[in-house]
N, C-alpha and C positions, 0 to 999 in steps of 0.2 A: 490496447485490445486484449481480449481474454484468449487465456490458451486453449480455451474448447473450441474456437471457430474452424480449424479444420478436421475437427473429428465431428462437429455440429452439421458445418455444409456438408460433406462427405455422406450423412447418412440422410441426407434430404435428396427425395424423387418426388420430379412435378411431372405429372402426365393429363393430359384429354383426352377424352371420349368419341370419338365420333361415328358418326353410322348415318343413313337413310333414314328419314322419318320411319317410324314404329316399328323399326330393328329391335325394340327393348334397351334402348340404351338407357332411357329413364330409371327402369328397373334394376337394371345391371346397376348403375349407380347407388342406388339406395343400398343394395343389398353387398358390393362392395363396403361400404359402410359398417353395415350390418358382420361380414365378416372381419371386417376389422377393428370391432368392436367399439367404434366408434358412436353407434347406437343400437337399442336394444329391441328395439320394435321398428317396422318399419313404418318411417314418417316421425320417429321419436330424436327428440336427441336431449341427452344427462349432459346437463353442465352448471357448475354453481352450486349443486345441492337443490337443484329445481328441474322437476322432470316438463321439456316443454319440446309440442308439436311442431314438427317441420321436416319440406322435403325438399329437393332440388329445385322445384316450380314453385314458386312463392306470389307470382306475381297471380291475380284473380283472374287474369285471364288464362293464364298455366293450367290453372288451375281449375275451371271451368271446361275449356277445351279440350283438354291431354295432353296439350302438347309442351314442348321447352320452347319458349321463345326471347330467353336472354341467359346468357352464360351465366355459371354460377361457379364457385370456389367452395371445398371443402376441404378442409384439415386435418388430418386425424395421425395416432403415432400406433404405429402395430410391428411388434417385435423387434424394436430400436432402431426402426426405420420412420420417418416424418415424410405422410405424403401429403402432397398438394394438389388434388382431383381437381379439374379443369372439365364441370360439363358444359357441352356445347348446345345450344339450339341446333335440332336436328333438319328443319325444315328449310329447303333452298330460300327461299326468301327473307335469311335472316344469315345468310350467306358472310355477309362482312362481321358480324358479332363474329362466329366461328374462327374465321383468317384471323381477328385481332387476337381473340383467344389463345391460337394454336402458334403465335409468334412467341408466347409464354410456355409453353411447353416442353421439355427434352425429349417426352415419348408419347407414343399414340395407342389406345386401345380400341382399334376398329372392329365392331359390331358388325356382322353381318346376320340376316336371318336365312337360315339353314335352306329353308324351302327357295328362297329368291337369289343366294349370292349375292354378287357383286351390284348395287344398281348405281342409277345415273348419279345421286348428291355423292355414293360415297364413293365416286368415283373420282368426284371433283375435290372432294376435300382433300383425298389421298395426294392428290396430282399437289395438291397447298405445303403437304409434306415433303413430299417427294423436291419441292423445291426449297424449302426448309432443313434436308438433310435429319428429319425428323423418325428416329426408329421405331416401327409399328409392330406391335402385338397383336394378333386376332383371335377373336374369340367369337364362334360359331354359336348363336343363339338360335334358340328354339328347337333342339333338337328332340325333344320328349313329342314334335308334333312333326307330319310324316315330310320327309324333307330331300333333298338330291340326294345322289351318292357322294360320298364323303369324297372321291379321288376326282370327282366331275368337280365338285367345290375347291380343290387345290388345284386343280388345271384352271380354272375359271381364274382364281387371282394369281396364277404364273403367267399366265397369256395376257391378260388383262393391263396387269401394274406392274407387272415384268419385274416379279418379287422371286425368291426362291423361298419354296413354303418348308418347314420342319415342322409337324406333329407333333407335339407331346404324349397325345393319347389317341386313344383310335375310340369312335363310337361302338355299340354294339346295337346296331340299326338305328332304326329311329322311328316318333309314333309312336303307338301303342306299345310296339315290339319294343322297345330302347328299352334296356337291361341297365346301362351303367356302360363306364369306358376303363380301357387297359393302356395304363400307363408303360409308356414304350422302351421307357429309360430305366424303370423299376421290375417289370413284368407286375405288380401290382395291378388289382382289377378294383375297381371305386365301383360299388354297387350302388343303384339307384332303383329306389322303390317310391313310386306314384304315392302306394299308402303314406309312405314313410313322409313322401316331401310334402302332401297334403297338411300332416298333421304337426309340421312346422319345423323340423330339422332344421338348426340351425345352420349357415355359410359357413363354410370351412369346414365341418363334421363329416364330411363324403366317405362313409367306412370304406376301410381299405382291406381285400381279404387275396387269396391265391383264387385264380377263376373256378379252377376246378371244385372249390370248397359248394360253389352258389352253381355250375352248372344247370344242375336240375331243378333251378327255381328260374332258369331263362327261358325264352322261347329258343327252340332248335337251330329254327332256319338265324335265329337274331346271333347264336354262338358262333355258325357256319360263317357269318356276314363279316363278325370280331375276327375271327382268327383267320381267315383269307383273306379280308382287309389289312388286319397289322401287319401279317407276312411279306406282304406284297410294298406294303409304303417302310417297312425296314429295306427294305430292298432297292426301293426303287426312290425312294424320298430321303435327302440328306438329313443327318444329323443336326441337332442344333447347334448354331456356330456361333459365340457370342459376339466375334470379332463382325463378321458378315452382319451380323443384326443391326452393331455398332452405325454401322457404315450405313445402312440403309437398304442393305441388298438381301436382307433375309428376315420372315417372318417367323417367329415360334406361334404355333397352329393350338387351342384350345378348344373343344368342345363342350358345351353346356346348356343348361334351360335357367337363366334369371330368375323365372317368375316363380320355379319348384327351387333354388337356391343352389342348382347343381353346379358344381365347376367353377364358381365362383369365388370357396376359395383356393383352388388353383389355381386361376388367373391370377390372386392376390401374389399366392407364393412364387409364380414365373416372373411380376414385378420385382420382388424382392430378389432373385437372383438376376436378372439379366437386366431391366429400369436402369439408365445410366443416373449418374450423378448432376450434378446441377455443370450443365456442359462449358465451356467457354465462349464470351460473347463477344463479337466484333464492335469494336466502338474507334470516335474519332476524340481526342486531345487534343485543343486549340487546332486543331485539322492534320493533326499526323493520327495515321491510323495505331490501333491498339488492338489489342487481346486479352481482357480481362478472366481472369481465371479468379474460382470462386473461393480460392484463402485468399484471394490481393486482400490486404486490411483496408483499403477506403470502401466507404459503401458507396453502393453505387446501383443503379436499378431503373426500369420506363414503365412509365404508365399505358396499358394497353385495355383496361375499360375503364367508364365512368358511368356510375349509375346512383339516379336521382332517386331520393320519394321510396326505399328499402324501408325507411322506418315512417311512413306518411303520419305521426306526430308532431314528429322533428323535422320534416322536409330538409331531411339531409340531401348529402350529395358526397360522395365516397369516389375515389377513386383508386383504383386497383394496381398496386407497384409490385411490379414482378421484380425481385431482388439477384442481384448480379456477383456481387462480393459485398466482400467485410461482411460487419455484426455488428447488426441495426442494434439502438437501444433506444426505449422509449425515452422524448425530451429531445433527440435529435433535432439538429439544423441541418435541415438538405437546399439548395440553390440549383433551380435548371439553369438548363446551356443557357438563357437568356437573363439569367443574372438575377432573377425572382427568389426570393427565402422562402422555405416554406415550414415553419417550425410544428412538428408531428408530435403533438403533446401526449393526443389519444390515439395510438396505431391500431386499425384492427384486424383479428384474426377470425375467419369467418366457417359454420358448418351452413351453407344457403345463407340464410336468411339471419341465422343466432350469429350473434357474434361477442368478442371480449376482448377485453384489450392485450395488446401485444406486448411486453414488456422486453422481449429481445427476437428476432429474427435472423435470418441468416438466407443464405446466396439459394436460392429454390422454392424462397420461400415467398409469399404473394400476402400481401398486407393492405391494409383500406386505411388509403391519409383522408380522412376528413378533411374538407374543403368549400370556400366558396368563390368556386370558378377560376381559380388561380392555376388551374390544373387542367388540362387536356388530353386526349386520346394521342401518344409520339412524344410527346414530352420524357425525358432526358432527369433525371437525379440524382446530386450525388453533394461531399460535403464542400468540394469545392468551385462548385458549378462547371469544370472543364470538363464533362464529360457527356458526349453526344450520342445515343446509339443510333440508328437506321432511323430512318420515321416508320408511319402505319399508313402506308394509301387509302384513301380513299378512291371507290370505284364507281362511277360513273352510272346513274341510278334509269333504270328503264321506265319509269312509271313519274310520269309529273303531276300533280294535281297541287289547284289553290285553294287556300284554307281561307276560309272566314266563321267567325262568329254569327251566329243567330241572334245575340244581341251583338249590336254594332256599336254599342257603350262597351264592352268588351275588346276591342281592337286589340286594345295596348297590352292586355295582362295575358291575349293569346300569342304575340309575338313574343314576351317572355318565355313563354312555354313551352313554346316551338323551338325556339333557341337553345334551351336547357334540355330538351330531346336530342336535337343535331347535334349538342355537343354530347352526349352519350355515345352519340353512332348511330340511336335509334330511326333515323332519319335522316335526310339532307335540307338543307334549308338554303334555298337561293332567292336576293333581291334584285326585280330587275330594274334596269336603270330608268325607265319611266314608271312612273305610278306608286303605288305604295303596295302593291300585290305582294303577297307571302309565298312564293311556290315551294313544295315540300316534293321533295324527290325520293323514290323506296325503290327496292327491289325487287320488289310483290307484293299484289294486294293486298295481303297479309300483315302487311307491315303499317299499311294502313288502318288498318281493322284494330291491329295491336293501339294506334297513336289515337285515334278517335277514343278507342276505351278509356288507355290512361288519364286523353283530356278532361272523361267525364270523373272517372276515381281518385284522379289527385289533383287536380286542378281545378274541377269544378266546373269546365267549361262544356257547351255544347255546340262541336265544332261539323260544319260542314264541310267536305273536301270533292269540290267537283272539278269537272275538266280544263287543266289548264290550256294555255294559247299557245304552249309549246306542248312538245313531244320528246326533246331529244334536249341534252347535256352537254357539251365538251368544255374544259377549262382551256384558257387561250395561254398558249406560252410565247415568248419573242425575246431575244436574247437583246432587242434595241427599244427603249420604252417607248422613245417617240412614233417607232411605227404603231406600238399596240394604242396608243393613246389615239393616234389617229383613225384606227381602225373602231375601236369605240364610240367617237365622236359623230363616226357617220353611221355608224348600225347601233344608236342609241334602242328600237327601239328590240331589238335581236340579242341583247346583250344581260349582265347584270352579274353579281357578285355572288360569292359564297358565305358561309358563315366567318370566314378569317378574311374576309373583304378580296380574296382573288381573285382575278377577272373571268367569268363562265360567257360562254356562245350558247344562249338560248333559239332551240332552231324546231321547224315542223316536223322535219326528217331525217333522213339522213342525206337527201341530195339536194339539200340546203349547205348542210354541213360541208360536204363536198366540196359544192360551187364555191363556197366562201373560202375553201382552204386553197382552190385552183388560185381564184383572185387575188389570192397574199401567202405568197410560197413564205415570205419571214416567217410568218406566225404557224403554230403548231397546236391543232387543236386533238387535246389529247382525252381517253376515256378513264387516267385515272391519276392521281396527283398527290404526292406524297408531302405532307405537313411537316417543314423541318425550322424549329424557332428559329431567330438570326441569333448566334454566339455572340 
């Protein structure tokens, strides 16, 4: 192994994104980017010697819509730091892409928008951290439009996620009035001019000057607002702690507008100081537990997405290895816990959608093994296959519907398809044990709408999805097989399988569910089920 691998892992930060649907995180994204120089235009990105088009949303439905509805990985190196941007689909209905996402991450950069605070998605996602032991960063977006008061926004997430919030800088109002912000730690005042961000200023360029140089180029009352503001949260708002942030119990506080390029690169520069390192992960060794720390020299790493049809020429199929230790080098042999080789000839490194191949990696670092199907969402890598980490649940899907073809010659090539979605995540896919019926299980609607598009864009198909005969999901557990066996054979017709053939209770409601679990205290009908190979 080469002697750069603990100065290589060391200066790698992987973080996600997350926020409430049209927080700006899309934006913030790109423009992170942008000031990391990672690309030069937004939606651009330089690589190869060939200037080519691309954003976080790749998919035509992203893209159509506005919105993010499949995680995406971005790479870039700025100021001998190597980050690993982790964007999340921001909309609850795409809920488990996000949890699989944010299992890959050290750190969190939560979006909030100024005028709204805290709402219900990013309240859940946080709580996904919060159980993750995952240290979060905030960055207050939209503040150039007319928004709370800044110290009601820092009550709002201490009472909330029961975080202790640190400022870095303070606004100077917000709206029309928003002047720029004063940096708490510097007395520096970051002047922000409308004209100025109109006409393109670059991320990261936020002149920095003493207030009183620009006073008279602010509104009054917006000065009044800065300097009784910052007084008051010196006073009354702790310092930043990076030990406390470590841990999970403190947020360093940003202020910015995305879409004008404000503060964004701040935010960049508060990664670079406080962003941990690629953290230590809990795994098991033929079943004694471990602690892999990111100079061990074996590599080692799990797959936490898989995504089909990225390059719909190639009808690829990439899956995404969040790396753990050692120094990957292209040509590797990795073996999951279930004794499978998997040789990574072409490893990739991905901005969205562009990608190149990887020729060395390291512990932070998130990589695409090409693959055909050997590869799953929990799945375990490493070179001598003993190495297991945690699985990825899957959660127990609200919304049933059955799919059929409008050609009925069609059958077969739409159960391929539906299969090779469930195994993304994109969907669930259960058979039940009478008939040959498809049921596709989501999160929301939406998740629908997304599967119907792709069937028609990459697959060609024109797929109906109407009301199934259930309503409701639980997988059955039993620690004795003959009772589950038994219990199958007489609710044949209640019953049926998942995409890894384990046993689901398909039911009307929930006081089906119920009744069935009173009648057979053995069994355990659970809403979420976590995929772990046999060793």
């Amino acid at each position: 192994m080469s002697d750069r691998l603990p100065q290589e892992a060391d200066r790698r930060r992987t973080f996600a994104i997350i926020s409430h649907p049209d927080a700006g995180k899309t934006t913030l994204t790109e423009n992170l980017l942008l000031a990391g120089g990672a690309i030069r235009a937004a939606g651009e990105v330089a690589a190869r010697g060939e200037r080519r088009r691309t954003t976080s949303d790749w998919m035509k439905i992203e893209r159509d819509r506005g919105i993010s509805v499949s995680a995406s990985v971005m790479t870039f190196e700025h100021n001998n730091k190597v980050y690993n941007l982790l964007d999340t689909p921001g909309h609850e209905d795409f809920s488990e892409d996000t949890y699989r996402t944010l299992t890959a991450a050290d750190c969190a950069i939560m979006v909030l928008d100024a005028a709204k605070g805290i709402e219900p998605q990013t309240l859940k996602l946080f709580e996904v951290c919060r159980l993750r032991d995952i240290p979060i960063v905030t960055f207050i977006n939209k503040i150039d439009r007319e928004a709370l008061d800044p110290l009601e926004l820092l009550d709002e997430i201490q009472d909330q996620l029961q975080l202790d919030t640190a400022p870095l800088f303070w606004p100077a109002a917000s709206g029309q009035r928003f002047g720029g912000m004063l940096d708490l730690r510097s007395g520096d005042f970051l002047h922000y001019s409308r004209r100025t961000a109109e006409t393109g200023v670059q991320p990261g360029m936020s002149p920095r000057v003493r207030l009183e140089e620009v006073k008279n180029q602010l509104d009054a009352s917006a000065v009044e607002e800065l300097e009784e503001g910052a007084a008051l949260a010196k006073e009354i708002l702790p310092a930043i702690d990076p030990v406390a942030f470590l841990e999970g119990h403190m947020t360093p506080v940003i202020f910015g507008t995305a879409l004008r390029h404000f503060g964004v690169g701040e935010l960049l520069a508060c990664l670079e100081e406080f962003a941990p390192a690629p953290r230590p992960q809990v795994a098991k060794s033929k079943d004694t537990p471990i602690t892999l720390q990111r100079n061990d020299q074996d590599v080692s790493g799990f797959v936490f997405k898989i995504q089909a049809n990225m390059d719909p020429n190639h009808r690829d199929r990439v899956a995404f290895l969040r790396l753990c230790s050692g120094e990957f080098r292209r040509g590797m042999k990795l073996k999951t816990a279930a004794g499978k080789q998997v040789n990574v000839h072409n490893p990739l490194m991905f901005l969205a959608q562009d990608r190149g191949i990887a020729e060395t990696a390291y512990a932070g670092d998130v990589i695409g093994v090409p693959n055909h199907g050997q590869l799953r969402v929990g799945d375990s890598l490493s070179v001598q296959g003993n190495i297991r980490f945690a699985g990825i649940p899957n959660f127990a899907p609200e919304i049933l519907r059955r799919a059929r073809p409008r050609d009925p010659m069609k059958a077969k090539h739409l159960r391929k398809a539906l299969e090779s979605l469930a195994e993304e995540g994109v969907t669930q896919l259960f058979k039940p044990t009478i008939g040959s019926d498809m049921i596709v299980g989501a999160v929301g609607n939406l998740q629908i709408d997304v599967m119907a598009e792709r069937m028609v864009n990459e697959y060609g198909l024109d797929v109906v999805f109407e009301p199934a005969p259930y309503n409701l999901a639980r997988w059955i557990q039993c620690d004795d097989p003959s009772k589950l066996e038994a219990f199958i054979e007489k609710n044949k017709s209640a019953t049926g399988i998942d995409l890894d053939g384990a046993p689901v209770y398909l039911g009307k409601n929930a006081w089906e569910v119920g009744y069935a679990a009173e009648k057979n205290p053995d069994l355990r009908f659970t809403e979420t089920r976590e995929r772990l190979l046999e060793a």
